[in-house]
PyMOL Python script that loads the backbone (N, CA, C, O; Angstrom):
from pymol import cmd

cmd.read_pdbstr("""\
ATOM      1  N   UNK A   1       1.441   4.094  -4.714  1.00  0.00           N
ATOM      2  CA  UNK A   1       1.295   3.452  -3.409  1.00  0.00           C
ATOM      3  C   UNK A   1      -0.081   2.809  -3.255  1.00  0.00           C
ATOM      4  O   UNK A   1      -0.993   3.121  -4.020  1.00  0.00           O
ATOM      5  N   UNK A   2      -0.277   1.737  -2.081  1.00  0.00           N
ATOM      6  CA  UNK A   2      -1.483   1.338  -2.218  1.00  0.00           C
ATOM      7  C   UNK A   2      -2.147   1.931  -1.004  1.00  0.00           C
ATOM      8  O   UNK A   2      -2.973   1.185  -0.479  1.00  0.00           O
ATOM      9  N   UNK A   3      -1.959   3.172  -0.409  1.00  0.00           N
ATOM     10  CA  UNK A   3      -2.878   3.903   0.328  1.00  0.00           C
ATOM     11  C   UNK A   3      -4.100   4.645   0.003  1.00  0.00           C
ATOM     12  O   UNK A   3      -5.143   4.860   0.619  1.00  0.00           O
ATOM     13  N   UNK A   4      -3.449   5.116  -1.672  1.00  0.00           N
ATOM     14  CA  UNK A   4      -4.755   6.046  -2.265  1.00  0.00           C
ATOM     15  C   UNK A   4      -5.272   4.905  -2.560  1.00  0.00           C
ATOM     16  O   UNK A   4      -6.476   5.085  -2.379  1.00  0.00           O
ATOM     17  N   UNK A   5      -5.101   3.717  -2.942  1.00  0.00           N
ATOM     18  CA  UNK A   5      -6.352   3.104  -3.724  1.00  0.00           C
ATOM     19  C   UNK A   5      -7.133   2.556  -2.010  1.00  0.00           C
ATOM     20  O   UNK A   5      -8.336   2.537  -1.749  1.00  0.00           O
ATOM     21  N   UNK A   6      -6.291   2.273  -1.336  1.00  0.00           N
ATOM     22  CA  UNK A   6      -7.437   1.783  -0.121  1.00  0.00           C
ATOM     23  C   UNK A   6      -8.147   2.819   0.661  1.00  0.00           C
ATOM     24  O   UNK A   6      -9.121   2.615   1.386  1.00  0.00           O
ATOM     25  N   UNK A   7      -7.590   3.897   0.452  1.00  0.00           N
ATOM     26  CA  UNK A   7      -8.163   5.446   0.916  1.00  0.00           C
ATOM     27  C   UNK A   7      -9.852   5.089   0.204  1.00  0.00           C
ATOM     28  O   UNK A   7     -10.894   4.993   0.852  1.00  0.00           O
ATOM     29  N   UNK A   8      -9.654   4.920  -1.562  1.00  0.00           N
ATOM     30  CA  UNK A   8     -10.733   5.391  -2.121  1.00  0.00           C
ATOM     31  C   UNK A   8     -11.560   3.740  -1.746  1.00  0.00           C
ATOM     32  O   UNK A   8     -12.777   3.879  -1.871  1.00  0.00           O
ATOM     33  N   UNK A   9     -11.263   2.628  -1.433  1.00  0.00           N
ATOM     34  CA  UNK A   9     -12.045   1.515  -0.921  1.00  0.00           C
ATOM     35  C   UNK A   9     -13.086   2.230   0.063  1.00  0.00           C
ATOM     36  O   UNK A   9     -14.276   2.508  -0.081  1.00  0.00           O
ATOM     37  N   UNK A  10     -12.072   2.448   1.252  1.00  0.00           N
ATOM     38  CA  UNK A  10     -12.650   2.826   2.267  1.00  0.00           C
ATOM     39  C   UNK A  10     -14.045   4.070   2.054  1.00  0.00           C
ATOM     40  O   UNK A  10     -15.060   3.872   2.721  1.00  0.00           O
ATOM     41  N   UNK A  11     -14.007   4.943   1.383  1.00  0.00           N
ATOM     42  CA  UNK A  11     -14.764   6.113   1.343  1.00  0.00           C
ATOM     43  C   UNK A  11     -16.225   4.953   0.157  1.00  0.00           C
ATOM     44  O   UNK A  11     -17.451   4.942   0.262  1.00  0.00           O
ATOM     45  N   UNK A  12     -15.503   4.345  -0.609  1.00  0.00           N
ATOM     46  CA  UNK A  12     -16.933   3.421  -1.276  1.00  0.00           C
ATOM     47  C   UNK A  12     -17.707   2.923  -0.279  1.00  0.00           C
ATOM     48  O   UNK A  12     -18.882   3.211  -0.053  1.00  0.00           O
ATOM     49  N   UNK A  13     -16.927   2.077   0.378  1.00  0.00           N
ATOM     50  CA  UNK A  13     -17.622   1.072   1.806  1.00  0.00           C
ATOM     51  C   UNK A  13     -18.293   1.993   2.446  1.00  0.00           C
ATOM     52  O   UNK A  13     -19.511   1.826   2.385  1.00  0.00           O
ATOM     53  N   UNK A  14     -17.978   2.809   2.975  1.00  0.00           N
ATOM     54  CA  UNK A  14     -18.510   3.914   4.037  1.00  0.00           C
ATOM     55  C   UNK A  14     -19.649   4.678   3.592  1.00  0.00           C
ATOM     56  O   UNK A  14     -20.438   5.126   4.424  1.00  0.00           O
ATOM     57  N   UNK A  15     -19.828   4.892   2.193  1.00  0.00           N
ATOM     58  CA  UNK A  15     -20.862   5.452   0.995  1.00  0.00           C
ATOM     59  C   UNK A  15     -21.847   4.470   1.559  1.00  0.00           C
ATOM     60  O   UNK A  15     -22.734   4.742   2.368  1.00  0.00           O
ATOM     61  N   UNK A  16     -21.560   3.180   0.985  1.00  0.00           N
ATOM     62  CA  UNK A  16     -22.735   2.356   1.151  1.00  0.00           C
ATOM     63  C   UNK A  16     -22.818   1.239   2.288  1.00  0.00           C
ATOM     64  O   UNK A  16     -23.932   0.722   2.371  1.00  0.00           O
ATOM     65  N   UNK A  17     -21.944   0.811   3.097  1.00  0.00           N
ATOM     66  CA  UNK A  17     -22.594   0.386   4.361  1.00  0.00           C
ATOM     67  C   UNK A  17     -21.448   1.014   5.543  1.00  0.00           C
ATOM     68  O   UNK A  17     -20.309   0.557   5.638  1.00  0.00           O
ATOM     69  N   UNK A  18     -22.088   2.370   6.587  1.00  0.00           N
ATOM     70  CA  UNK A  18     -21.528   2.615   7.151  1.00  0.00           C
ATOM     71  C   UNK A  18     -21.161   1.457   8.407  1.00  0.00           C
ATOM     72  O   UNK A  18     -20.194   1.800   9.088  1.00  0.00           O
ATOM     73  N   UNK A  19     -21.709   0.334   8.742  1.00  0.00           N
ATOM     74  CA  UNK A  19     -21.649  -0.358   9.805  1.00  0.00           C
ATOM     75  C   UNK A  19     -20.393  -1.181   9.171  1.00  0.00           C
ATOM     76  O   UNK A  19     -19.398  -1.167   9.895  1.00  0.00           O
ATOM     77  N   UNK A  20     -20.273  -1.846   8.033  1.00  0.00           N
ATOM     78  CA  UNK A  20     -18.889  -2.367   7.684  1.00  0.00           C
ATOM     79  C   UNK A  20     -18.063  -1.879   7.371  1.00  0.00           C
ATOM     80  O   UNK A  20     -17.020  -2.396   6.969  1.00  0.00           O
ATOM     81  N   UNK A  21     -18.407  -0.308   7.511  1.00  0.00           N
ATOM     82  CA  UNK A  21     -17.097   0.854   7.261  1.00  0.00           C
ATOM     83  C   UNK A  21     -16.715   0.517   8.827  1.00  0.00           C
ATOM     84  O   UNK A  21     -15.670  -0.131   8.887  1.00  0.00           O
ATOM     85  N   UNK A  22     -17.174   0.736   9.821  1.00  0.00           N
ATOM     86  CA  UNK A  22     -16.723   0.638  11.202  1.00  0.00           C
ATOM     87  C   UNK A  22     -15.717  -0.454  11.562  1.00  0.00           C
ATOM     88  O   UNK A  22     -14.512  -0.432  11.813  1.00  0.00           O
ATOM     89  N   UNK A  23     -16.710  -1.490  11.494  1.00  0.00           N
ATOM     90  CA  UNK A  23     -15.812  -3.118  11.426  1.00  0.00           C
ATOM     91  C   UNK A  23     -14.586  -2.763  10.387  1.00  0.00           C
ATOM     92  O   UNK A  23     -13.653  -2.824  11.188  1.00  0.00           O
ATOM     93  N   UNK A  24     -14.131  -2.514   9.443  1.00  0.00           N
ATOM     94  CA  UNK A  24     -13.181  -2.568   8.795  1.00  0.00           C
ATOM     95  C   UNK A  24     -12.326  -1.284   9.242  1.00  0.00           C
ATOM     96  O   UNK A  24     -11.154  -1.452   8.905  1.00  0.00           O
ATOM     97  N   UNK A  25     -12.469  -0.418   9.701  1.00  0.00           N
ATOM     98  CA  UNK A  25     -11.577   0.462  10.440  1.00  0.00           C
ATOM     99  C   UNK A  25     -11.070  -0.474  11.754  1.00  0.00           C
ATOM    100  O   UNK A  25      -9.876  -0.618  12.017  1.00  0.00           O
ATOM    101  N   UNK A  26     -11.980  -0.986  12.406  1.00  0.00           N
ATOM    102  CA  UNK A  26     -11.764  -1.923  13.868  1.00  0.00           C
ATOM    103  C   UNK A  26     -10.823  -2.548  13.625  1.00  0.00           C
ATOM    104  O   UNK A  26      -9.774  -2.310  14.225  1.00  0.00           O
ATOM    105  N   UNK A  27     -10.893  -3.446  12.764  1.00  0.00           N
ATOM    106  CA  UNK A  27     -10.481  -4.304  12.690  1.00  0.00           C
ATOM    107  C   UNK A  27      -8.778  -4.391  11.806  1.00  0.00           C
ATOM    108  O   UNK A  27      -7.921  -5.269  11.903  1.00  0.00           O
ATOM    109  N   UNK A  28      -8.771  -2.835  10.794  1.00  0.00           N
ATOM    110  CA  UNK A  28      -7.401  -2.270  10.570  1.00  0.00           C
ATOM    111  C   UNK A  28      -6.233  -1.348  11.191  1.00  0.00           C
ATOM    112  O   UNK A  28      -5.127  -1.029  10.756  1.00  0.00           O
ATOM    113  N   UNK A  29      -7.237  -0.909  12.931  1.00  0.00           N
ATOM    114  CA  UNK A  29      -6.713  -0.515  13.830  1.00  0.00           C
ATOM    115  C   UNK A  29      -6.409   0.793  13.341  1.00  0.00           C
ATOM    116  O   UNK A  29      -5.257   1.219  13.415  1.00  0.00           O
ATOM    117  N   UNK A  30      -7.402   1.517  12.813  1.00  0.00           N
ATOM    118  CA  UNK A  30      -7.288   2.613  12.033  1.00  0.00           C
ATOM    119  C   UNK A  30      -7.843   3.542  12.520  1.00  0.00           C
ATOM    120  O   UNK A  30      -9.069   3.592  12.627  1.00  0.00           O
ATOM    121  N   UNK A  31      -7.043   4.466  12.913  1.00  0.00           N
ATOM    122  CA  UNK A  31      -7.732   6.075  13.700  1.00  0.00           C
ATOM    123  C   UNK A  31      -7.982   6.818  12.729  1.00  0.00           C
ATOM    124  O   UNK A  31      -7.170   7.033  11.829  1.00  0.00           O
ATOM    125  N   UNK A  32      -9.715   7.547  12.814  1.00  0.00           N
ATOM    126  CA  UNK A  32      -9.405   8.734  11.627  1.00  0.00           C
ATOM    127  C   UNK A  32     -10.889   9.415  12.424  1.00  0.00           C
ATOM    128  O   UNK A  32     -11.367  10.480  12.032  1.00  0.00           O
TER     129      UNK A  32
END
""", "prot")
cmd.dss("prot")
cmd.show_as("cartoon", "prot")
cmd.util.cbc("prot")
cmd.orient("prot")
């Protein structure tokens, strides 16, 4: 499936810029 691989995107992004970890949750309408 392509959840684990965007699971493990998300946790890279968030590693190294938490402010475009935000915007990209915003903007995928993503609760977590």
């Amino acid at each position: 499936k392509l959840v684990s691989q965007r699971r493990r995107l998300l946790d890279y992004v968030k590693s190294r810029d938490e402010e475009r970890y935000k915007a990209l949750i915003k903007s995928l309408g993503i609760r977590r």
